[in-house]
N, C-alpha and C positions, 0 to 999 in steps of 0.2 A: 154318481154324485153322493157325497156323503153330508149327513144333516147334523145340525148342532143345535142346542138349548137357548135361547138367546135372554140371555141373563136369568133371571130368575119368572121370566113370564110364561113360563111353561110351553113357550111355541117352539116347534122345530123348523129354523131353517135353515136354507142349503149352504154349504162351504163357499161355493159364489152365490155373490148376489149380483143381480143385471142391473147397471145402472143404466138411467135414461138422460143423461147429462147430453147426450149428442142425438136424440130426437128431436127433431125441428129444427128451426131455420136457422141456429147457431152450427148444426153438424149432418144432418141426414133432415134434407127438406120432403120425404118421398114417404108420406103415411103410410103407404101401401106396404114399402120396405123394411119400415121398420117396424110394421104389423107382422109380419115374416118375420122380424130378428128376434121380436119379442116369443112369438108362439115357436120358435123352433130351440129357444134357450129354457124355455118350459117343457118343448119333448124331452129334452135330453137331464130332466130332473131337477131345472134349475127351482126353486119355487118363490123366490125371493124377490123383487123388484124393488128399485129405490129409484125416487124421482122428488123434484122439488117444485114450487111454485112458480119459481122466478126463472126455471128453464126454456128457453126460447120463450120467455114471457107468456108460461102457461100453455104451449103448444106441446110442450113435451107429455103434460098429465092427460093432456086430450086425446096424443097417442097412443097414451098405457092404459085410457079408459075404452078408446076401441077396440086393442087387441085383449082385452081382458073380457067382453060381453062373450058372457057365458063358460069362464073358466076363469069368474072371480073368487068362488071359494077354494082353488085350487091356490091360489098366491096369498102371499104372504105380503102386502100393500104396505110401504114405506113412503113416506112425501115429507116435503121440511117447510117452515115458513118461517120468515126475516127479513129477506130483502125487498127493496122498494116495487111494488108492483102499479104502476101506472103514475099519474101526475098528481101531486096532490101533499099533501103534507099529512102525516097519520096514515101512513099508507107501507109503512116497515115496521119491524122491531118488534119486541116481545112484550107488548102492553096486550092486556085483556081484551081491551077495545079494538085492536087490530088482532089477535089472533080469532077475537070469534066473528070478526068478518072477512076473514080470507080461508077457514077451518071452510068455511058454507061453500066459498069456491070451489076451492082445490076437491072437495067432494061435487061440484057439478060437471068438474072439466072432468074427473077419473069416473063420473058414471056409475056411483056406489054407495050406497048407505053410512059403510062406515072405512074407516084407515086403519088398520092394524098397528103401523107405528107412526107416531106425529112426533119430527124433530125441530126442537128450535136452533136454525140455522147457523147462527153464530150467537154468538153477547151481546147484550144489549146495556150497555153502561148506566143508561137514564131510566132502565124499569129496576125496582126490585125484583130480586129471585121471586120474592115470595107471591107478587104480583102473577108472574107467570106460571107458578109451581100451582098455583090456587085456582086458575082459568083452565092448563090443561086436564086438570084433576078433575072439574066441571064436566068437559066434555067426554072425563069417560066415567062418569057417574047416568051422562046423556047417553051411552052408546055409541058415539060419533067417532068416538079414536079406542082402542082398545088396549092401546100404552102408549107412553112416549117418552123422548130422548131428547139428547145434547149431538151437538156438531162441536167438531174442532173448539173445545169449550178448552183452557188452559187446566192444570191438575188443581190448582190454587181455587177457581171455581166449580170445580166440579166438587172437592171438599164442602165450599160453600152452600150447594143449592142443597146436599144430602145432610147439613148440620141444621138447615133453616127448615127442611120436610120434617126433621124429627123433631126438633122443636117448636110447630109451629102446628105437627099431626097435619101434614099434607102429601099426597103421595110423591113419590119420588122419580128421579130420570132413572131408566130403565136400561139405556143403552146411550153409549157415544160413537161418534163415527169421526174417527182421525183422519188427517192423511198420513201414510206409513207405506215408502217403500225401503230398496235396501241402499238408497241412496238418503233418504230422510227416516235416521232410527231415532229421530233425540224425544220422541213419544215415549221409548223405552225406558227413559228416564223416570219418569215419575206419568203419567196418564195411563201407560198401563197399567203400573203396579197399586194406583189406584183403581181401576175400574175391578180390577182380581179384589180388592179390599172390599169393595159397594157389591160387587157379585153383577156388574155391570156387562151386558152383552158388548159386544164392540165391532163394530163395521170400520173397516180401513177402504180409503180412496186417495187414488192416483198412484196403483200400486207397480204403472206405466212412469212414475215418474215424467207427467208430460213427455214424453217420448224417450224420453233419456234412455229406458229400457227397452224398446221396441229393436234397438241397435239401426235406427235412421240415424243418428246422429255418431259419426265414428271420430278417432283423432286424425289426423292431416285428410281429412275428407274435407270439400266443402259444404258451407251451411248456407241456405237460404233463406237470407232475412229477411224476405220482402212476402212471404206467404205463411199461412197457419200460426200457430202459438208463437214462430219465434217473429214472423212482422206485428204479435201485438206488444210483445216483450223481446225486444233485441239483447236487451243485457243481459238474459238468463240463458243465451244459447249463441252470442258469440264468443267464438274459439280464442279470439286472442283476450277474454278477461280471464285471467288467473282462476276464478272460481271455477269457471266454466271448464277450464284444461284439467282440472283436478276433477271434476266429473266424468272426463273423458278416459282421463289415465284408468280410473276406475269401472269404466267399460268395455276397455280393451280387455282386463284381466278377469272381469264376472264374463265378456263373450268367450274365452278360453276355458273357463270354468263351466261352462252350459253346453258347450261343443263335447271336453272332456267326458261328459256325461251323458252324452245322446238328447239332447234335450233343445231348445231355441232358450236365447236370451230372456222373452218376453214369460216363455214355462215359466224359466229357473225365476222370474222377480214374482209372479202370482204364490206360485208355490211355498217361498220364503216369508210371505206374509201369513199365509194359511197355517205354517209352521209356528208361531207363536202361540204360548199355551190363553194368551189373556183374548186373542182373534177369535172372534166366532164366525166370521163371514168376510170374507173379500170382494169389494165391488169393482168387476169389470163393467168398461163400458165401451163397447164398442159400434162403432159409428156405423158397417156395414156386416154384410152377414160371414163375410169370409173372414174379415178379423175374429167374431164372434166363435166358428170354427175353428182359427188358430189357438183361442185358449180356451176354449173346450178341451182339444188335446193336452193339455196337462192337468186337465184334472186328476187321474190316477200317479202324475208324479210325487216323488214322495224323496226329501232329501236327508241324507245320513248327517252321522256329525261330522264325519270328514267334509262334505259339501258347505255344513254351516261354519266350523271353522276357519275354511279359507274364504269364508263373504266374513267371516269377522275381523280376517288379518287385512280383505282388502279396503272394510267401512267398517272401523270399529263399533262394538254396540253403543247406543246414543248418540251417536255423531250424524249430524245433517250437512251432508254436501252439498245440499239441496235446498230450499225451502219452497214449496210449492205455492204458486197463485192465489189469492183470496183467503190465507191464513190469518187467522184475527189477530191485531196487533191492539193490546192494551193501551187505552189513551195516558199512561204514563211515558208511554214511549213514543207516542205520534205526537202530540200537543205539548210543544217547545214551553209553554208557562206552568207546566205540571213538575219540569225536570233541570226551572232555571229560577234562579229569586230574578224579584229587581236588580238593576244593575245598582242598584245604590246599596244594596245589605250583601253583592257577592263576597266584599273583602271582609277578611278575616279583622281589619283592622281600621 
C-alpha cells in the first residue's frame, strides 16, 4: 500500500481509504463481520477509515469504534456530520449549535478522544461558512478533531469558505471528498483543479459507480428492479432509459479494456481514480470481506497512458454519465421561485 500527504496537514494516509458506508443495518448487519473487514484492511496497510454520523443512523461509527479498541493510534479516523440524526428540528446542518452536539456523539459511538478528520457533509444554505469555519476551528483548538473538511461541497463554494477563512483569520477546510469515478469525471472540471489551487487533500467516493463498475449490470443482460440500489432508484438503472444505455454502452467497452489488460472491471475503475494527480485517497467500501479482497488486488495496478487514453475516448474528461445519489443540488436549482418571477413580470412586455 502506498501513502500520500493529505493536503497540507502533514498526515500520511493510504492510497485507499476503507469506507464504512455499508456497516450496519443499511448493508452488513453482522458487527462481528465487519469487525473482520475492518481489522483485515488495516493488516494489509490500509490506514485510513472514513465513516459518517448518519450511517445506519450511527451504527456504522459504533462499528469502527469496536474494531478500532486498541489499534486507534494506528488509523487515520475520518467521520462527517450534516444530516438529520433522529427527530427533532436542529438536529442537521452546519450551525455551531448542532455541530458541537453531535461532534460529542460521533466521538462516544467511535470510542475515542479525538477524530483526525471532521467533514461537513454536504451545504448548508441557511448557516453562514463562517459560522461553521469558526466552530470547527474551536474544536481543534479543543483537541477534539485534528482537522477538517468539505463533502461533495460545489468548486463555487469551496472558493467561498477559503476567501471567508482568510478574511475573516479562520482556519480553513483541509480536504474535500467528491464522488468521482470514470463514469462521473465532471469533478475534473473545476473541483479539482481547485482543491490542487487551496493545496486541498481530496477523497473521492463511489469510485464503483453504484455498481455500474463492478460489471453486475451489463447491456442486453437483465436488470433487477425490485432489490438493492436499483429497487431504491429504478431510473438510474433501467436499461430501456437512454441515460442508462449510454452507461452500458460504456461498460462494455472499459470491460474490454480491463480484460485487455489482465485486470477486473472493478481494478481498472479504483485504479483510474488513484491515477489522478489532485487524489490523494480512494474510498472503497465494501459490504463483506471478499469484496474487500477483490480490490485489495489492485492495489499494485498501475495504468499507462495508453490505458488512460482509451477511458478518455470511451468518457471523455468532465463528462458525467452518471451522477451519483445524494449529490448536493443548489437551491437555485430545486426551489422553482429562486429560478421563476411571478407570472405577472415573466413577459417581456
Amino acid at each position: 500500500m502506498r501513502y500520500r500527504a493529505l493536503g497540507g496537514t502533514g498526515i500520511d494516509v493510504s492510497t485507499y481509504c476503507l469506507g464504512a458506508m455499508m456497516f450496519g443495518s443499511v448493508g452488513n448487519p453482522d458487527h462481528d463481520d465487519c469487525v473482520r473487514i475492518i481489522n483485515t484492511a488495516l493488516d494489509q496497510g490500509i490506514n485510513f477509515v472514513d465513516t459518517a454520523d448518519m450511517y445506519s443512523a450511527g451504527e456504522s461509527e459504533e462499528i469502527v469504534g469496536k474494531a478500532l479498541r486498541g489499534r486507534r493510534d494506528e488509523v487515520v479516523l475520518a467521520t462527517k456530520v450534516h444530516f438529520q440524526m433522529g427527530e427533532g428540528r436542529n438536529r442537521s446542518g452546519n450551525s455551531r449549535r448542532w455541530i458541537l452536539t453531535e461532534v460529542e456523539e460521533s466521538l462516544r459511538r467511535l470510542g475515542t478522544d479525538w477524530i483526525d478528520l471532521y467533514q461537513v457533509h454536504r451545504p448548508d444554505h441557511s448557516t453562514d461558512i463562517e459560522e461553521t469555519l469558526s466552530v470547527l476551528g474551536d474544536l481543534v483548538r479543543e483537541g477534539k478533531i485534528r482537522a477538517f473538511g468539505c463533502s461533495t461541497f460545489p468548486a463555487e463554494q469551496i472558493v467561498e469558505a477559503h476567501h471567508v477563512a482568510e478574511r475573516r483569520a479562520l482556519p480553513r477546510f483541509r480536504t474535500e471528498q467528491p464522488p468521482y469515478s470514470i463514469l462521473a469525471r465532471g469533478i475534473e472540471t473545476s473541483v479539482l483543479p481547485v482543491c490542487r489551487r487551496y493545496g486541498m487533500g481530496v477523497l473521492t467516493w463511489s469510485p464503483l459507480a453504484s455498481g455500474f463498475l463492478t460489471g453486475k449490470y451489463r447491456k442486453g443482460a437483465p436488470v433487477d428492479l425490485t432489490t438493492g440500489r436499483a429497487a431504491h432508484t429504478p431510473g438510474r438503472f433501467d436499461p430501456a432509459i437512454p441515460v442508462n444505455a449510454a452507461k452500458l454502452d460504456a461498460v462494455e467497452q472499459l470491460v474490454e479494456l480491463a480484460e485487455g489488460i489482465g485486470c477486473s472491471l472493478p481494478e481498472l475503475a479504483v485504479a483510474f481514480a488513484a491515477a489522478h494527480p489532485a487524489v490523494t485517497s480512494v474510498i472503497i467500501g465494501p459490504r463483506t470481506l471478499d469484496q474487500l479482497e477483490g480490490l485489495l488486488k489492485g492495489a499494485p495496478l498501475t495504468l499507462d497512458d495508453a490505458v488512460l487514453d482509451r477511458i478518455d475516448e470511451i468518457v471523455p474528461p468532465g463528462t458525467d454519465l452518471y451522477r451519483p445519489d445524494g449529490v448536493w443540488q443548489p437551491p437555485s436549482l430545486t426551489d422553482t421561485a429562486l429560478r421563476r418571477r411571478p407570472v405577472a413580470d415573466r413577459a417581456a412586455a
